[in-house]
Backbone as ProteinMPNN parsed JSONL, in Angstrom:
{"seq_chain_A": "XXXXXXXXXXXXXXXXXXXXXXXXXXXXXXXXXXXXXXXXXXXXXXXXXXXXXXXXXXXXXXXXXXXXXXXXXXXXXXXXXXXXXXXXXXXXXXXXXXXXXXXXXXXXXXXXXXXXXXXXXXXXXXXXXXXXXXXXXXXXXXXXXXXXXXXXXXXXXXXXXXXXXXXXXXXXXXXXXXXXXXXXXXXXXXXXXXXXXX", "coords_chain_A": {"N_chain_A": [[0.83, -1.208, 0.0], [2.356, 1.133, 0.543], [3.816, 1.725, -1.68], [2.435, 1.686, -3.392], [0.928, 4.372, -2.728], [3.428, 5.985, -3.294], [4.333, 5.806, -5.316], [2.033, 6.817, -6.928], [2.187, 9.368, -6.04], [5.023, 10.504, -7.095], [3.98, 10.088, -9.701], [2.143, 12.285, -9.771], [3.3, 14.309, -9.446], [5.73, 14.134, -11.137], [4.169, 14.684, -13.492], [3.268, 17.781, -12.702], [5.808, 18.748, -12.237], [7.712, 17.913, -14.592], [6.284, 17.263, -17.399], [6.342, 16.65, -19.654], [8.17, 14.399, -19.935], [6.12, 12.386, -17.877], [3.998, 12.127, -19.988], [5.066, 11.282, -22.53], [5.349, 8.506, -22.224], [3.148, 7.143, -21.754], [1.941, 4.586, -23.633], [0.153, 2.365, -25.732], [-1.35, -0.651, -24.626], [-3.776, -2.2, -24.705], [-5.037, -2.507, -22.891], [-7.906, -0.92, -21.844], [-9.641, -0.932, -20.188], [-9.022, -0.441, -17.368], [-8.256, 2.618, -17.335], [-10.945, 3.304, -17.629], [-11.889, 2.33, -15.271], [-10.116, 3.462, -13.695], [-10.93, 6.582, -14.0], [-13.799, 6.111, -13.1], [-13.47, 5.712, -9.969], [-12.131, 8.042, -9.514], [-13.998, 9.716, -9.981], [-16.299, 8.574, -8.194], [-15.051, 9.261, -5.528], [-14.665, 11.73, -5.659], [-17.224, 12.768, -5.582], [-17.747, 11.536, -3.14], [-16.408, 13.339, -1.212], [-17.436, 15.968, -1.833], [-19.836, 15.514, -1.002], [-19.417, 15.052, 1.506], [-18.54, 17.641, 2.469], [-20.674, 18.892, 2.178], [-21.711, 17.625, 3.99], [-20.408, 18.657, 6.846], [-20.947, 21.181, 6.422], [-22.99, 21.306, 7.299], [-25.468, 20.778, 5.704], [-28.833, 19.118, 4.687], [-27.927, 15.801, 4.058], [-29.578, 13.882, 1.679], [-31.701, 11.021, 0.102], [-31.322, 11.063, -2.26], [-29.243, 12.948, -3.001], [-27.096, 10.89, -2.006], [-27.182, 9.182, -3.735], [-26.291, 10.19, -6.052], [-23.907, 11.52, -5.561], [-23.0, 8.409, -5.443], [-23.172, 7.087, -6.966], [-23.94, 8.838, -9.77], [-22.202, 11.014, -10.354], [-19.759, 8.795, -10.629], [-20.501, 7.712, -13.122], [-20.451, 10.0, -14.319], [-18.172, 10.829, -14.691], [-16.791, 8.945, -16.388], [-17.996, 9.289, -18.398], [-17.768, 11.208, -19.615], [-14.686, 10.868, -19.927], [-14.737, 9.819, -22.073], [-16.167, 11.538, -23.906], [-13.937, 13.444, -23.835], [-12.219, 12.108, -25.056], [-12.854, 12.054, -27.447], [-12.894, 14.812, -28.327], [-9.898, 15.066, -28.025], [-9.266, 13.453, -30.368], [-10.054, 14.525, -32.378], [-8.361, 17.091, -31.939], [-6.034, 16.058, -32.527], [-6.387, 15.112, -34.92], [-6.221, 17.201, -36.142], [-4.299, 18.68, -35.554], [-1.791, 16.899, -36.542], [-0.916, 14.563, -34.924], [-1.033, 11.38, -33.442], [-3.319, 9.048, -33.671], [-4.555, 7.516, -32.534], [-6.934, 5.859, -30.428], [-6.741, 4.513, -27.996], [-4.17, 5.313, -26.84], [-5.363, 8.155, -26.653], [-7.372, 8.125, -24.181], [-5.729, 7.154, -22.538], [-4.467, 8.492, -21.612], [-5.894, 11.163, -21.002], [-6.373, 9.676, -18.594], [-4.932, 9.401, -17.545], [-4.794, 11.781, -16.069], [-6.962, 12.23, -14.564], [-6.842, 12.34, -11.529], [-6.775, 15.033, -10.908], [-9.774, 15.051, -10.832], [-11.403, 14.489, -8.725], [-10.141, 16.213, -7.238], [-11.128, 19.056, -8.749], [-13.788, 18.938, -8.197], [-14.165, 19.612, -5.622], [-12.855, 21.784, -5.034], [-14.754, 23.418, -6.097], [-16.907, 22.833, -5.023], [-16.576, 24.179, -2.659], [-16.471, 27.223, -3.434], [-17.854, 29.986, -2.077], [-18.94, 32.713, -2.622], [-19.851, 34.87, -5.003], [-16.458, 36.272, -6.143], [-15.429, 34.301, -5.024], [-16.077, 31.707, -6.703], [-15.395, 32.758, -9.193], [-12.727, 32.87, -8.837], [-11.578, 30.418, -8.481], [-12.984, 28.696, -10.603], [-11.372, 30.068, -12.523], [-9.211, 29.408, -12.36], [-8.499, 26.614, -12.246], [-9.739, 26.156, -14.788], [-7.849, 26.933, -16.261], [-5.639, 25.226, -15.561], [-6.913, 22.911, -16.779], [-6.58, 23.492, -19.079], [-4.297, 23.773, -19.514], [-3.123, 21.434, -18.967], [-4.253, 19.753, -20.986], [-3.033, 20.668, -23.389], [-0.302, 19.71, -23.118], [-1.081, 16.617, -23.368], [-1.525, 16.775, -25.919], [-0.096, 17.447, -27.328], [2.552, 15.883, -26.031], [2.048, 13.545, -25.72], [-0.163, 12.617, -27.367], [1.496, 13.821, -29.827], [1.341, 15.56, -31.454], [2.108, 18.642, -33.826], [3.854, 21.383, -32.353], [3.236, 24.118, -33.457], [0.74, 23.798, -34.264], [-0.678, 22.582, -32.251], [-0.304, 24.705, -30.113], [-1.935, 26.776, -31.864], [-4.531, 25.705, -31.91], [-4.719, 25.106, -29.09], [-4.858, 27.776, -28.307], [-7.074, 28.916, -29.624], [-9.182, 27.114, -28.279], [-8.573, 28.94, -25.903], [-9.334, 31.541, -26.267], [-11.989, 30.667, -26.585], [-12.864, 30.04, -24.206], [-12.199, 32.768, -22.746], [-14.775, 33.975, -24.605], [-16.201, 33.117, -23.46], [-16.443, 33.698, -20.24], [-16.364, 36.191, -20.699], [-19.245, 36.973, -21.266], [-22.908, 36.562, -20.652], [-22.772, 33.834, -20.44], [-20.924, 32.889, -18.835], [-22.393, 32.372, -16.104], [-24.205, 29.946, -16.657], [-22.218, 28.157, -17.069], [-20.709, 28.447, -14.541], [-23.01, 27.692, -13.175], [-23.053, 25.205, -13.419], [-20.92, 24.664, -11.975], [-20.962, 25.491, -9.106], [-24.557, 25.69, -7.543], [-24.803, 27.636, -5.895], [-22.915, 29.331, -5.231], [-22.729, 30.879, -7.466], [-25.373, 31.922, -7.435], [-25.259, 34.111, -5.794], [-24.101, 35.539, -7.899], [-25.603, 36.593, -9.379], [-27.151, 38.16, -7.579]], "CA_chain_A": [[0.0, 0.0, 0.0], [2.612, 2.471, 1.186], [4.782, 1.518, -2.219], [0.915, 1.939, -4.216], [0.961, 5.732, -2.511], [4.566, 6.366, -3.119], [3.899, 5.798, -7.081], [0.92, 7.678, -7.195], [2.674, 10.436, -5.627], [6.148, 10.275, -7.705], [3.257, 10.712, -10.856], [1.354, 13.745, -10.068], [4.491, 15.208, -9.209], [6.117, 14.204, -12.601], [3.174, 15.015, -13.899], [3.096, 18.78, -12.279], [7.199, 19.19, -12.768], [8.272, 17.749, -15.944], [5.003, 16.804, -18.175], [6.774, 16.181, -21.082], [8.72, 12.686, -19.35], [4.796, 11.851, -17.786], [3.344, 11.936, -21.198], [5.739, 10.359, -23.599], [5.565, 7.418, -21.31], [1.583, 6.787, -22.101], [1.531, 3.798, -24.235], [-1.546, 1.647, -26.027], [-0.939, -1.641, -24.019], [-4.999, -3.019, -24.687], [-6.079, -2.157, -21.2], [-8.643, 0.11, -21.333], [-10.934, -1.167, -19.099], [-8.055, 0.292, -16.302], [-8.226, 3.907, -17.416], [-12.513, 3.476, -17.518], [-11.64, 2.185, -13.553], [-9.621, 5.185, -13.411], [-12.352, 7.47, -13.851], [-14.598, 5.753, -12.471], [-12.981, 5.329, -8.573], [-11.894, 9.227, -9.248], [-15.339, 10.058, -9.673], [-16.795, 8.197, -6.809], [-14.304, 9.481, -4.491], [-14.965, 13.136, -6.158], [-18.776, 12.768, -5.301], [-17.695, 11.525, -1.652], [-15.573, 14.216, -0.827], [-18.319, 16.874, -2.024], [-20.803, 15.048, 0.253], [-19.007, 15.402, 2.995], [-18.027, 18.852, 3.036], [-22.11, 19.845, 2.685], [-22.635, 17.222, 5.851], [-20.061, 19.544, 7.492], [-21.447, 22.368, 6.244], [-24.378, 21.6, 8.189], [-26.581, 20.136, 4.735], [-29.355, 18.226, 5.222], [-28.11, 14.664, 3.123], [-31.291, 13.126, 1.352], [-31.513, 9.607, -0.487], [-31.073, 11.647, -3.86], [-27.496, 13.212, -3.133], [-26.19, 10.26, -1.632], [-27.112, 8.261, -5.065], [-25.771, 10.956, -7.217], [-22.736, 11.2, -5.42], [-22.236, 7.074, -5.202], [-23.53, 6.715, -8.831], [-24.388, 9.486, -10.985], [-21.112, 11.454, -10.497], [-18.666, 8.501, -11.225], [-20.898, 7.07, -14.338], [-20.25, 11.401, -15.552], [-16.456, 10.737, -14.856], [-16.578, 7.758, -17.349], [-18.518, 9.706, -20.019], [-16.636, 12.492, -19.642], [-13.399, 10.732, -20.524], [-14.649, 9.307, -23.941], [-16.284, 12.646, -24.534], [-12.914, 14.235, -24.06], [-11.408, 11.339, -26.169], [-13.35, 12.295, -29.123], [-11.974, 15.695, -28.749], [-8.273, 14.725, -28.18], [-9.055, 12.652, -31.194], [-10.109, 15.657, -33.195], [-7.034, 18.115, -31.9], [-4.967, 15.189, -32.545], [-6.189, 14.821, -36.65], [-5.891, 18.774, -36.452], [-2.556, 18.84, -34.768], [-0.868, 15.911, -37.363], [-0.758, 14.033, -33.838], [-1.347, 9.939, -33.036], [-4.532, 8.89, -34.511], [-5.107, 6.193, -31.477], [-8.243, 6.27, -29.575], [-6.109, 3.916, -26.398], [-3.792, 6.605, -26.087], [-6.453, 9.414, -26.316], [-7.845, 8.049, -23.359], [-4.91, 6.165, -21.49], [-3.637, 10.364, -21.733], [-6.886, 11.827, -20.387], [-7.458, 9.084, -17.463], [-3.79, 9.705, -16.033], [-4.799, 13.3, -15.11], [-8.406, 12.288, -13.921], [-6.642, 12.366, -10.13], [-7.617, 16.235, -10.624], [-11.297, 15.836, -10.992], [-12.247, 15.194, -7.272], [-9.496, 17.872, -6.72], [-11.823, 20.408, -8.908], [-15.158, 19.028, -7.689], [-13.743, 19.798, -3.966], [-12.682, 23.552, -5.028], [-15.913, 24.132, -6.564], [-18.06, 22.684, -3.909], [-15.692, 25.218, -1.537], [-16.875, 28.344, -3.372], [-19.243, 30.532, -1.371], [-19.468, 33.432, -3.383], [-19.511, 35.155, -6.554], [-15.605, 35.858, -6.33], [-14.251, 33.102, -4.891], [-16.452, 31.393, -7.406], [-14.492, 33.778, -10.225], [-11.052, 32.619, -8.914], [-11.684, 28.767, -8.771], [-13.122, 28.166, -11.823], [-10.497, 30.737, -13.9], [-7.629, 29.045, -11.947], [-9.148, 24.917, -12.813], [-10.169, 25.775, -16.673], [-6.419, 27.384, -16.616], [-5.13, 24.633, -15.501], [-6.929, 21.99, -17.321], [-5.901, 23.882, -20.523], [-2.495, 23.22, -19.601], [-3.221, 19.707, -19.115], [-4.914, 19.347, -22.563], [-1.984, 21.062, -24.335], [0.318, 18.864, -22.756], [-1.496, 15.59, -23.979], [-1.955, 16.861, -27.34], [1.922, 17.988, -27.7], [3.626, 14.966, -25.814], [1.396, 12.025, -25.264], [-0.349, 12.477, -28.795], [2.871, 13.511, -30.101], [1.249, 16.84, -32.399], [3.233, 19.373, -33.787], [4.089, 22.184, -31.554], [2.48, 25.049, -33.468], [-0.249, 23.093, -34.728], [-1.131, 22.776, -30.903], [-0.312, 26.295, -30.142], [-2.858, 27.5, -32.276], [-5.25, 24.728, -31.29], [-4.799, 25.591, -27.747], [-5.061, 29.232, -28.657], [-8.582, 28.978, -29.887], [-9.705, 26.833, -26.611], [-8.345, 29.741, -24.507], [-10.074, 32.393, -26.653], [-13.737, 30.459, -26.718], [-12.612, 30.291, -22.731], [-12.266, 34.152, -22.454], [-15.44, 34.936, -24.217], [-17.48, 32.756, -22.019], [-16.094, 34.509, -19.059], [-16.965, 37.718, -20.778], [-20.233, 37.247, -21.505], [-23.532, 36.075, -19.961], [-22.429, 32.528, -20.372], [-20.217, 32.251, -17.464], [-23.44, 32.071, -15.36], [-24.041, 29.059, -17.165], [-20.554, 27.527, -16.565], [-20.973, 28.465, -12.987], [-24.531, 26.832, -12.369], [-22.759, 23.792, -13.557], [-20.12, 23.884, -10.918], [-21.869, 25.569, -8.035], [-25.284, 26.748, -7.565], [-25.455, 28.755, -4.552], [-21.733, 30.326, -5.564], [-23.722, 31.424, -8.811], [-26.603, 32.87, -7.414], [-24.436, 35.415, -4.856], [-23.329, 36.607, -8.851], [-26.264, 37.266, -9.709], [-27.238, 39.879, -6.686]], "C_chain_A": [[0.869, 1.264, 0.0], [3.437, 2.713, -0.531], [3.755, 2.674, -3.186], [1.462, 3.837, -4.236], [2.48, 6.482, -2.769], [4.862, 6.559, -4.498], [3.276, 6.728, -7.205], [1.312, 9.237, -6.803], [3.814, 11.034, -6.566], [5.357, 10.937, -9.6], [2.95, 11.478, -11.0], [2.706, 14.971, -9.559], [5.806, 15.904, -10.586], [5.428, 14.89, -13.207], [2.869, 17.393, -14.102], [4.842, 19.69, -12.942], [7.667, 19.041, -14.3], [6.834, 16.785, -17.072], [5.11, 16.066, -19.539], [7.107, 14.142, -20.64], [7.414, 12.189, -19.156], [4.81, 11.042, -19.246], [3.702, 10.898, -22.044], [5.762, 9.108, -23.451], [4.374, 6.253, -21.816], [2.108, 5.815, -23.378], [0.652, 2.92, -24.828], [-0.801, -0.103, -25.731], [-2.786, -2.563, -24.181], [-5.363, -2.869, -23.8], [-6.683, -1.202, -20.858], [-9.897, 0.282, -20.509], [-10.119, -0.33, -17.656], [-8.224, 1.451, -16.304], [-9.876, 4.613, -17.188], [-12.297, 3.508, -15.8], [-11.372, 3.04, -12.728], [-10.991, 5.973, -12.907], [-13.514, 7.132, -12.747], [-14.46, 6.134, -10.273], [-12.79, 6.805, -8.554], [-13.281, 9.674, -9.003], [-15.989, 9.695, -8.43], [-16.071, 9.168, -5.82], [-14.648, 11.378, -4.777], [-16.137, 13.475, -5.151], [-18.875, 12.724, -3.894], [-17.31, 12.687, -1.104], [-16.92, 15.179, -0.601], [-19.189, 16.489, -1.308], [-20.58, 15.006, 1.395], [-18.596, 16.687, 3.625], [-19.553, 19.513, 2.754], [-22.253, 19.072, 3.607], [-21.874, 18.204, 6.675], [-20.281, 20.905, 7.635], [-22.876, 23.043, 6.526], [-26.036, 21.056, 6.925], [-27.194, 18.645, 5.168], [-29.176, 16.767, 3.98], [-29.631, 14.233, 2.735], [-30.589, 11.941, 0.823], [-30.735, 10.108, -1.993], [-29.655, 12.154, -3.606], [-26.615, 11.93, -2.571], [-26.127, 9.108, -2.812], [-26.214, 9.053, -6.188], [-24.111, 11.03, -6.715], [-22.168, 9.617, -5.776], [-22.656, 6.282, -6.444], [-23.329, 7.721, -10.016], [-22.753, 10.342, -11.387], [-19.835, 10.594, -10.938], [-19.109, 8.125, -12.838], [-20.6, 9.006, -15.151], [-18.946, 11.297, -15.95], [-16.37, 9.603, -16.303], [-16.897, 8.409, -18.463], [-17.71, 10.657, -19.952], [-15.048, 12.222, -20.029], [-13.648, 10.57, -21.761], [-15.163, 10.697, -24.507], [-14.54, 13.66, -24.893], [-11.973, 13.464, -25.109], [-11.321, 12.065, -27.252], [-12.614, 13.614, -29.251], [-10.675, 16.365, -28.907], [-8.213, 14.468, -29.5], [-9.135, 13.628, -32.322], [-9.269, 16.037, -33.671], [-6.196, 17.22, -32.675], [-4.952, 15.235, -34.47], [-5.767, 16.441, -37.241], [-4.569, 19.114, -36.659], [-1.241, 18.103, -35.557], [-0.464, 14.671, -36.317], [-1.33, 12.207, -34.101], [-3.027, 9.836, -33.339], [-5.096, 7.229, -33.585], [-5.357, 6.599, -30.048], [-7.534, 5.931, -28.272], [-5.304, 5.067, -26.04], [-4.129, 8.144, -25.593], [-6.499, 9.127, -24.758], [-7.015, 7.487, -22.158], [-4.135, 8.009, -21.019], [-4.263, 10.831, -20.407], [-6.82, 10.929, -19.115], [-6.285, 8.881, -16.711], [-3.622, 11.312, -15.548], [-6.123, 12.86, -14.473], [-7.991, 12.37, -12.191], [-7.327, 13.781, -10.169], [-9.23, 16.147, -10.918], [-12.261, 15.618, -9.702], [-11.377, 16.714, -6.962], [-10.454, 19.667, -7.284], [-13.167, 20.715, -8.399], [-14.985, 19.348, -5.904], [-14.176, 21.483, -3.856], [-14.124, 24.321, -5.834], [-16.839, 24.243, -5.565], [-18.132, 23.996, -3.056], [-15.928, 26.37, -1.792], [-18.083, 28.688, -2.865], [-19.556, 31.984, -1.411], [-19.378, 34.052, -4.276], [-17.768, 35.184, -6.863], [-14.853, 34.877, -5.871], [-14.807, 31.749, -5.977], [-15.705, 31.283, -9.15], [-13.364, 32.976, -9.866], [-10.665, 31.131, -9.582], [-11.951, 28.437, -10.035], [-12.083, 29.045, -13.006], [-9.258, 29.972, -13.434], [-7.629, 27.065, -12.613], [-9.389, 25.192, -14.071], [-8.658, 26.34, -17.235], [-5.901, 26.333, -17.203], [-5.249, 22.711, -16.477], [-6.875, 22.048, -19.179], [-4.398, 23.674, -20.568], [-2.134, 22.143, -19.768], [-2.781, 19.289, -20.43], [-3.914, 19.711, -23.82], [-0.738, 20.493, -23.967], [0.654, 17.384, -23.507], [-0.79, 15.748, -25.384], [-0.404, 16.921, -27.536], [2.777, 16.58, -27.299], [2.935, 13.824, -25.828], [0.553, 11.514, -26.78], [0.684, 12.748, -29.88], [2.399, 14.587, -31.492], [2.314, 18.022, -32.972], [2.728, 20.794, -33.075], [3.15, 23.404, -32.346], [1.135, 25.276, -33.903], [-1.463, 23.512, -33.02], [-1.556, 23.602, -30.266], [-1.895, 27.11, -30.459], [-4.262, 27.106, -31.637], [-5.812, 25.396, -29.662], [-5.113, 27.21, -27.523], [-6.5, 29.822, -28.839], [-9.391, 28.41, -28.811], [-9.854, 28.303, -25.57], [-9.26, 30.865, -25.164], [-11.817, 32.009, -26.283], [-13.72, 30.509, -24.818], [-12.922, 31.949, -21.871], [-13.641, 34.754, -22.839], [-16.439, 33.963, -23.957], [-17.793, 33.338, -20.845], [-16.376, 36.084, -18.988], [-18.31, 38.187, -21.08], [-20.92, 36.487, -20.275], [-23.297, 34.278, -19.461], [-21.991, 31.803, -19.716], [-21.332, 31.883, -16.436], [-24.107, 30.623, -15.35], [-23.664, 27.907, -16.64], [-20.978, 27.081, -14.691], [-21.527, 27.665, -11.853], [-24.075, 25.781, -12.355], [-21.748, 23.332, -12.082], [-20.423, 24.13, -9.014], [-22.756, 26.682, -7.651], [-25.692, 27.79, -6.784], [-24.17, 29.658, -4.473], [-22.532, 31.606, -6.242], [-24.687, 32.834, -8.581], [-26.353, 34.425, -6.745], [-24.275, 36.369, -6.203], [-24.45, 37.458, -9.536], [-27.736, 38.294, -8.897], [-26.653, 41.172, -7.208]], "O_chain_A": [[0.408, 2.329, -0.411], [3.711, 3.894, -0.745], [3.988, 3.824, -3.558], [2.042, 4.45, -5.132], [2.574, 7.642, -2.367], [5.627, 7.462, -4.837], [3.861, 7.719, -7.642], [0.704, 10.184, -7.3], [3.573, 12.199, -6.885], [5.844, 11.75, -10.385], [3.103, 11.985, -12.111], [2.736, 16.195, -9.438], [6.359, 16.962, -10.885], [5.953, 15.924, -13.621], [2.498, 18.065, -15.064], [5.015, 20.67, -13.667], [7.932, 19.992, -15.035], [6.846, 15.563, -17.214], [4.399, 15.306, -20.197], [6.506, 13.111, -20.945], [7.092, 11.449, -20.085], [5.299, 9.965, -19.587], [3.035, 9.899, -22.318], [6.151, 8.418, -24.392], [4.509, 5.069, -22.125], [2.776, 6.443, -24.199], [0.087, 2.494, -23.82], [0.049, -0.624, -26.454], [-2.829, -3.666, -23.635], [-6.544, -3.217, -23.783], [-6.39, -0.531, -19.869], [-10.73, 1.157, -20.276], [-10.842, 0.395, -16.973], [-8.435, 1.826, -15.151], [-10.155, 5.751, -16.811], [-12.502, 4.526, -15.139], [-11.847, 3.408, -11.653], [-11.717, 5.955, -11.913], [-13.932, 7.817, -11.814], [-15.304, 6.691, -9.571], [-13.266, 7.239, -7.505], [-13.659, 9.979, -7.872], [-16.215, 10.589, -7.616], [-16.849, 9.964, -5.294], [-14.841, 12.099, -3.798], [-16.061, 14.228, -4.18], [-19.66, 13.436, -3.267], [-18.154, 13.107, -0.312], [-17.461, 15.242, 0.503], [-19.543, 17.465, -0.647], [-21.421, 14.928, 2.291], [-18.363, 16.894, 4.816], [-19.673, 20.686, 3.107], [-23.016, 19.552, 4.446], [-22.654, 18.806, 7.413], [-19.973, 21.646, 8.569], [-23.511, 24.082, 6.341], [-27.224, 21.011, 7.248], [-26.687, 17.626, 5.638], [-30.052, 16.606, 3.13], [-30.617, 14.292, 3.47], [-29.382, 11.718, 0.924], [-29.805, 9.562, -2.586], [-28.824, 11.501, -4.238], [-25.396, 12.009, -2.721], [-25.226, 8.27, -2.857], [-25.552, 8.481, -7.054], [-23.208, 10.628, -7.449], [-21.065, 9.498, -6.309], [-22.461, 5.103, -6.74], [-22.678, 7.464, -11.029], [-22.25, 10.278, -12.509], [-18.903, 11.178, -11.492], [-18.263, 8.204, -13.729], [-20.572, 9.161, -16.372], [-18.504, 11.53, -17.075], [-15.582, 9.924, -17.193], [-16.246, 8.234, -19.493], [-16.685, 10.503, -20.616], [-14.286, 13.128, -20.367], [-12.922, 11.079, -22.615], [-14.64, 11.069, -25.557], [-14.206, 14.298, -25.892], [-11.158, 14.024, -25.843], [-10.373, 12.558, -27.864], [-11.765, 13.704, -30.138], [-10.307, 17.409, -29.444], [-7.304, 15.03, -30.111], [-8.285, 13.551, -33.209], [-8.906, 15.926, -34.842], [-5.588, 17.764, -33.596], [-3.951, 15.344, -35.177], [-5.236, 16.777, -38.3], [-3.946, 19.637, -37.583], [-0.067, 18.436, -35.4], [0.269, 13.794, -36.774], [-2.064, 11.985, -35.064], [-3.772, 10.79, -33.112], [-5.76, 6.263, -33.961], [-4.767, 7.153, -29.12], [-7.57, 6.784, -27.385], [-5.615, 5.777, -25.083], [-3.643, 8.926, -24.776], [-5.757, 9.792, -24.035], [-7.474, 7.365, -21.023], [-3.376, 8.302, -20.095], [-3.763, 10.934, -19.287], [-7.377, 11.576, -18.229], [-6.281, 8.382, -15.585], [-2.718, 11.865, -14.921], [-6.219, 13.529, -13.444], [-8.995, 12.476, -11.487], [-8.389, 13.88, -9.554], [-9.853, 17.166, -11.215], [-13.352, 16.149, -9.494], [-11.776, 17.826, -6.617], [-10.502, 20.768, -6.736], [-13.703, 21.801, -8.179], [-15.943, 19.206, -5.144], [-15.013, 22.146, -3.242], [-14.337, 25.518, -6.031], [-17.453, 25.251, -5.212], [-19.116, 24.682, -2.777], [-15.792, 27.111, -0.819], [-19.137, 28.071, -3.019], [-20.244, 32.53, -0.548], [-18.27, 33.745, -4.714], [-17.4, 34.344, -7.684], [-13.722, 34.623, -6.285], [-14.03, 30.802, -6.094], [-15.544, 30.347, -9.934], [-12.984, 32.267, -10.798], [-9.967, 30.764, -10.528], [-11.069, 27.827, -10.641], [-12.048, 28.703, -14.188], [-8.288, 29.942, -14.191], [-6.756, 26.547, -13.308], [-9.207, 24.167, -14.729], [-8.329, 26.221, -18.415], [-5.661, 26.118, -18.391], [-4.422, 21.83, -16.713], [-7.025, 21.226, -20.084], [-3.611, 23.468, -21.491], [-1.185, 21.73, -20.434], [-1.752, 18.803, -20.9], [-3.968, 19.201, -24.939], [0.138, 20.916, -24.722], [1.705, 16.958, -23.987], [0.157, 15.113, -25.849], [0.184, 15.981, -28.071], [3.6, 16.155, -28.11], [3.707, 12.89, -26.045], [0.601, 10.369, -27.231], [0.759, 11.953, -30.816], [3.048, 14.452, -32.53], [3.374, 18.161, -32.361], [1.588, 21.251, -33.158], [2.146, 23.654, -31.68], [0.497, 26.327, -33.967], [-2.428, 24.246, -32.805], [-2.693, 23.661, -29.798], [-2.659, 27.73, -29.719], [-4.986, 27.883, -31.014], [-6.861, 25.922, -29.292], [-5.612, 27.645, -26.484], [-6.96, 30.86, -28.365], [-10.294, 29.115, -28.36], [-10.765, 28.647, -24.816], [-10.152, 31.16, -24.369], [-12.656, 32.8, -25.851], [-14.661, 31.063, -24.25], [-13.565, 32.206, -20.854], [-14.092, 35.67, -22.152], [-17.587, 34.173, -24.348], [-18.92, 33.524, -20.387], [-16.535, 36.881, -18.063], [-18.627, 39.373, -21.169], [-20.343, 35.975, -19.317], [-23.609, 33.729, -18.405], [-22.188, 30.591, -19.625], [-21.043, 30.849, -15.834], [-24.508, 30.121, -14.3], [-24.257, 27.006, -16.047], [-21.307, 26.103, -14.021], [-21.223, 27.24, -10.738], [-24.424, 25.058, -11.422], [-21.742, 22.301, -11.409], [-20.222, 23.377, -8.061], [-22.476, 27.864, -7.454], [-26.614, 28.594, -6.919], [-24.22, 30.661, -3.76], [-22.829, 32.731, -5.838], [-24.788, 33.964, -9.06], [-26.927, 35.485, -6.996], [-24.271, 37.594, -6.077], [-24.355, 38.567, -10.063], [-28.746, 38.83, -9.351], [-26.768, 42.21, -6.555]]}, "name": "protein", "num_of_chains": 1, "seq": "XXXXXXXXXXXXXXXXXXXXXXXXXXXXXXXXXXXXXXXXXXXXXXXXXXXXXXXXXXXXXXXXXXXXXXXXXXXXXXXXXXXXXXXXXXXXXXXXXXXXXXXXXXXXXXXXXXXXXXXXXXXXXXXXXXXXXXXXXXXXXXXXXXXXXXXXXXXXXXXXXXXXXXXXXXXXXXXXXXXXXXXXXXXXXXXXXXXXXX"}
């Protein structure tokens, strides 16, 4: 167990420091039922987390959040990787990049450790700007991710990517500048949200 946590640690660290070594690493080995598992166990554990910081926060649990947390939230983690596949798989025919779906997703489901980490910091906003910070600092960061993938783990060319990634961050900015972020928001938390729109 302690070896398990000593790996897992050694990764998101690689992962955080040198992204390029991570990436290049990702191989299509046939095991993609592992990277679905991935997701999956991140999700659950996502959903827990967030359920426990509204029981501390004094929320009254019902039958319905404790299903959505211990179901509905890891079965989103799962779709949510192949959705992001498809659009690795995209960047990737855009980019001149790897044209294989296993490494799309063997990419995407060794960062999924951040998606209880964002469903935590979302839960955690409690009002319009700390709402603002969290979600511009998490769609930053999972643009950094995504241009990561696409560049070392899909193996695209650099200004191909660039641009790629360029147009993400733009459709990013005018979400944030328009009504749309409200949107965004509701999705990640609704009682942040509603403070924004006082």
């Amino acid at each position: 167990m302690k070896k398990k946590f000593k790996g897992a640690f050694k990764r998101i660290r690689n992962l955080i420091i040198n992204p390029k070594r991570y990436f290049t690493k990702i191989v299509a080995d046939g095991n993609m039922e592992e990277s679905m598992l991935k997701a999956f166990l991140y999700g659950l554990l996502g959903g827990c987390l967030v359920l426990l910081i509204r029981l501390l926060g004094g929320a009254t649990i019902t039958l319905g959040a404790v299903f959505t947390a211990g179901i509905i939230v890891p079965v989103l983690a799962v779709a949510m990787l192949f959705v992001m596949g498809g659009l690795m798989m995209l960047v990737s025919e855009i980019t001149g990049g790897e044209r294989d779906w296993e490494i799309a997703i063997k990419g995407l489901a060794s960062i999924f450790f951040i998606y209880p980490v964002i469903l935590v910091l979302n839960a955690l906003a409690f009002n319009c700007t700390s709402m603002w910070i969290i979600s511009l600092l998490v769609d930053m960061y999972v643009l950094f991710l995504f241009y990561n993938i696409s560049l070392y783990c899909m193996r695209g060319k650099r200004g191909n990517v660039i641009v790629v990634i360029g147009i993400l961050a733009l459709f990013m900015v005018t979400v944030y500048a328009t009504d749309y972020r409200i949107g965004w928001f509701m999705l990640k938390n609704t009682s942040a949200t509603l403070a924004c729109l006082l």
